[in-house]
MARLUM-543482 format. One record per residue (C-alpha): x, y, z. Coordinates in steps of 0.5 Angstrom, whole numbers, plus 500, padded with zeros to 3 digits. Layout:
XYZ/...
***
This chain:
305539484/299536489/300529491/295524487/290523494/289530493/287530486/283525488/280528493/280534490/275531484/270527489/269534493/269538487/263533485/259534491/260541492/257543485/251538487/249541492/250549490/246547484/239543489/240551493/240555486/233550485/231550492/225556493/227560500/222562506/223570507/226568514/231572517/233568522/237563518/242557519/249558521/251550519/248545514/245537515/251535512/257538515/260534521/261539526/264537533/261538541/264543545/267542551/268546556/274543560/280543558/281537552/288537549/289543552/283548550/276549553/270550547/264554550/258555545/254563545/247565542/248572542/242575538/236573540/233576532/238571529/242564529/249568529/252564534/260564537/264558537/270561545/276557544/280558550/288556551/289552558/294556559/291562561/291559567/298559568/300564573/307563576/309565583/311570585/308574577/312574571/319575569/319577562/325574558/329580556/332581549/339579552/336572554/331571547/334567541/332571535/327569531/329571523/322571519/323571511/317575510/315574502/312580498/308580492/314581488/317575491/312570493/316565491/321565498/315561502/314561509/316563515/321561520/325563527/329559532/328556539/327561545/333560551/329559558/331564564/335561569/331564574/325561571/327554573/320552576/317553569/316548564/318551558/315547552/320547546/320552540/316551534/320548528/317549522/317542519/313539525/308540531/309543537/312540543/308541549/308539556/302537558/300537566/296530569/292535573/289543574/294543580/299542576/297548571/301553573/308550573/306551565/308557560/306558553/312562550/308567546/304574549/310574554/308578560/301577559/297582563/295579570/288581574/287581580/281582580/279575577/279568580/280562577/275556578/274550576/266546577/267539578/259538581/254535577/249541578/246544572/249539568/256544567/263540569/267546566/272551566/268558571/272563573/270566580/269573577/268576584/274573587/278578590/284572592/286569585/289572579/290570571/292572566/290576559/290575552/289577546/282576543/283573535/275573531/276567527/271567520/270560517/270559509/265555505/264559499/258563504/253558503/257552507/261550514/261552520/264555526/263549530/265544524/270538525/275541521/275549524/275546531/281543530/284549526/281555531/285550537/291550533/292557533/289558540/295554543/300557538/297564539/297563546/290567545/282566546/279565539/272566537/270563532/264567528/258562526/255567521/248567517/249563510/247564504/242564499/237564507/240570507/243573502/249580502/250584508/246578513/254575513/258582513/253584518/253578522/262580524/260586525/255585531/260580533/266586534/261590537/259585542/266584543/265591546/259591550/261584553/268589555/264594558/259590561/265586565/268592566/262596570/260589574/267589577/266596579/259596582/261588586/268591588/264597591/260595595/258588598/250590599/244586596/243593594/249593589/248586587/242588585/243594581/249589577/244584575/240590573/246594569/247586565/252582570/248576568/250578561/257577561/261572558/265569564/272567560/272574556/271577563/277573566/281572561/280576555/284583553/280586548/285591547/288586543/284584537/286580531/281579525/282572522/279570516/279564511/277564504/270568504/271569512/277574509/273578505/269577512/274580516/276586511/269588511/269588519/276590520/274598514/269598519/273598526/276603522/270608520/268607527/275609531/273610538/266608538/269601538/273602545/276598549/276594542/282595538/283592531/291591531/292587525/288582520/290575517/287574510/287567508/286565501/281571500/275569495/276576491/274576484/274581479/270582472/278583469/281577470/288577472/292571470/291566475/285567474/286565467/291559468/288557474/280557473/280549473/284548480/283544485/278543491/273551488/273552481/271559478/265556475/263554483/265560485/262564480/255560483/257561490/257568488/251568485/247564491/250570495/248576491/242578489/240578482/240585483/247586485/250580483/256583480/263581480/266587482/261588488/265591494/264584497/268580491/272586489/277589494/281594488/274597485/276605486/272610491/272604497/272607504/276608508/282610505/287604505/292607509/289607515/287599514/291595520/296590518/294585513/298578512/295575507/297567505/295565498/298557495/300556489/295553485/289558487/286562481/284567486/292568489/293574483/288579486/289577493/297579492/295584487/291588494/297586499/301591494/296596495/297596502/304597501/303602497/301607502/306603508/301598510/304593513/302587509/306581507/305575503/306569505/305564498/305557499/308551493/304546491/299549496/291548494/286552497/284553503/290547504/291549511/284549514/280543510/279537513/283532509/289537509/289539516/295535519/299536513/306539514/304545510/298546515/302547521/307551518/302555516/299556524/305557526/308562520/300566522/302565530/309568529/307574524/301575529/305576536/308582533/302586534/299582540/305582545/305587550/311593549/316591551/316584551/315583543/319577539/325580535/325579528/
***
């Protein structure tokens, strides 16, 4: 059972929460599509474009007709380049790592777990932080300065591709008002690595939380250092200010600028590395040079795409992830290789038996749900098996078999666990790689809510996501094994 400070908790938030979707349910709305991406109430937390606790944070408007916003975090350790490139780790000089991945038929078996990585003795340059463990935080050597940067490699994503035709730069001055991080994106002489890019959806019922909340700051810097990955943290328009598709829409116009941004860095390096005229720079800054996002620029590989979603950010990113599907090629260089569902916020006119059980649970009842629901919908298509709260409704497109991997992390005292598990089973019934990974004495959202944020549960559920997501992300011939 949840600990007594749970409990309590569980009942202060469940008091505040039903208060303040009630004042919405009364609130008369202004037609205004622009809309809101945080609440008064939420505590939210400043980027930092320097490398604090080792990740950088950078905030982007990136619609000029709307409030949605991105959250970039980005690992310290995408500057490590060591001398003379990488010596991978051959499959001879790795421990294995064993991963128990939990079924829906047995759920029962919890989290999972792996085993120290041994360190080439070539590499005896390279400070090498100590492995996982799955009942306490990762061990990480820290460097006093960005000299010392490079003497420092993350164990996951090994190999990470390098480019040659990106530098590093940290500014220092005061002009402008920025001290951060700002690659040298017409540097010939430097070089840095690639990583995978994970778009990271919030929860909040579709009417609260932020990409840039206290709680998601810190869960979006854990699984970028875990990862070894850039996250992008998607701020997208709530509810009932703009009600269904405005969120949908919003994930989807952020992995279609994911594209564009790769297209435009990709045309910009092509153009300044051809010619070093006026005229060509010019013809850049036309093309939209000015556009690009430096650290995905520099650092990003959006070949290597996660969709990560918490409680309703995971019918965010299953939504998104069937549209990267229905859109193929036309999403290239993007490439969605896999998805993590998080305690999805699938709900059902049927209901199933933990929905029964469990209707009264900790943090987000089902009656606060159902209203949730209701401030989302319209009146007119409010209904619980709506193809954005039920995934098993029949006729859904694109066929399940062509959906990416799909990891999918229910708790124990979740009423929405049931169909969570139950649209796992789907998948695997058309080979799908989707495990579950089930939690004991787990709550909702009990790896990412504020309270329960270092808590050992939540860590070893980062870690268990992060060893799961490797599988996808590490370039062949360098993956962990299992």
């Amino acid at each position: 059972m949840p600990s007594v400070t749970v409990k309590l908790y569980s009942v202060f938030f469940k008091f505040l929460l039903k208060h303040r979707l009630q004042n919405r349910t009364q609130t008369q709305l202004d037609d205004n599509q622009f809309g809101i991406t945080s609440r008064p109430e939420e505590s939210v937390v400043a980027a930092n474009p320097s490398f604090t606790e080792g990740v950088a944070t950078k905030d982007i408007h990136i619609d000029t007709l709307t409030s949605l916003s991105v959250r970039i975090f980005l690992p310290e350790t995408s500057l490590s380049v060591p001398h003379g490139g990488f010596d991978p780790l051959s499959k001879s000089q790795q421990s294995r790592s064993r991963v128990n991945k939990t079924s829906g038929s047995s759920p029962e078996n919890g989290s999972l777990s792996s085993s120290p990585l041994s360190v080439n003795p070539k590499l005896d340059h390279i400070e090498h932080p100590l492995r996982r463990n799955s009942y306490g935080p990762s061990e990480i050597s820290k460097t006093s300065s960005t000299h010392h940067v490079n003497e420092e490699i993350r164990r996951s994503s090994i190999g990470g591709r390098i480019d040659s035709e990106v530098g590093l730069h940290m500014k220092q001055d005061s002009v402008g008002g920025y001290r951060g991080y700002s690659p040298l994106l017409d540097s010939k002489n430097q070089i840095c690595r690639k990583l995978p890019v994970i778009l990271q959806f919030h929860g909040g019922g579709f009417v609260s939380g932020s990409n840039d909340s206290v709680a998601n700051d810190y869960f979006c810097r854990r699984v970028a250092k875990l990862c070894d990955v850039i996250v992008i943290a998607v701020g997208y328009r709530l509810a009932p200010e703009n009600r269904y598709p405005a969120a949908f829409e919003d994930g989807l116009k952020v992995l279609n600028w994911l594209g564009k941004q790769a297209n435009l860095a990709e045309c910009s390096k092509s153009l300044t590395t051809r010619s070093g005229s006026d005229v060509h720079r010019h013809i850049v800054d036309t093309f939209g040079a000015s556009m690009v996002e430096p650290w995905l620029a520099a650092h990003g590989d959006p070949s290597r795409c996660v969709l990560l979603g918490v409680s309703c950010g995971a019918n965010i990113a299953d939504y998104v992830a069937r549209k990267a599907v229905e859109s193929g090629k036309l999403l290239d260089p993007v490439k969605v290789v896999a998805q993590v569902l998080m305690y999805p916020f699938f709900i059902g006119s049927v209901p199933t038996h933990s929905e029964i059980k469990l209707a009264n649970s900790y943090f987000y009842d089902k009656a606060m749900c159902i209203l949730a629901w209701k401030l989302f919908l319209s009146e007119e298509d409010f209904s619980l098996d709506h193809p954005a709260a039920n995934p098993l409704i029949p006729g859904r497109e694109p066929p399940l078999r062509f959906m990416p991997p799909t990891l999918t992390v229910v708790a124990e005292h979740d009423w929405m666990r049931d169909r969570a598990i139950a649209y796992s089973e789907e998948l695997r019934k058309v080979n799908v790689d989707a495990p579950v990974l089930e939690y004991k004495d787990a709550v909702h959202e009990f790896a990412t809510l504020d309270m329960l944020l270092k808590t050992p549960q939540a860590q070893a559920c980062a870690e268990d996501i992060a060893i799961w997501v490797k599988k996808y992300i590490s370039l062949r011939g360098h993956e962990f094994s299992y």
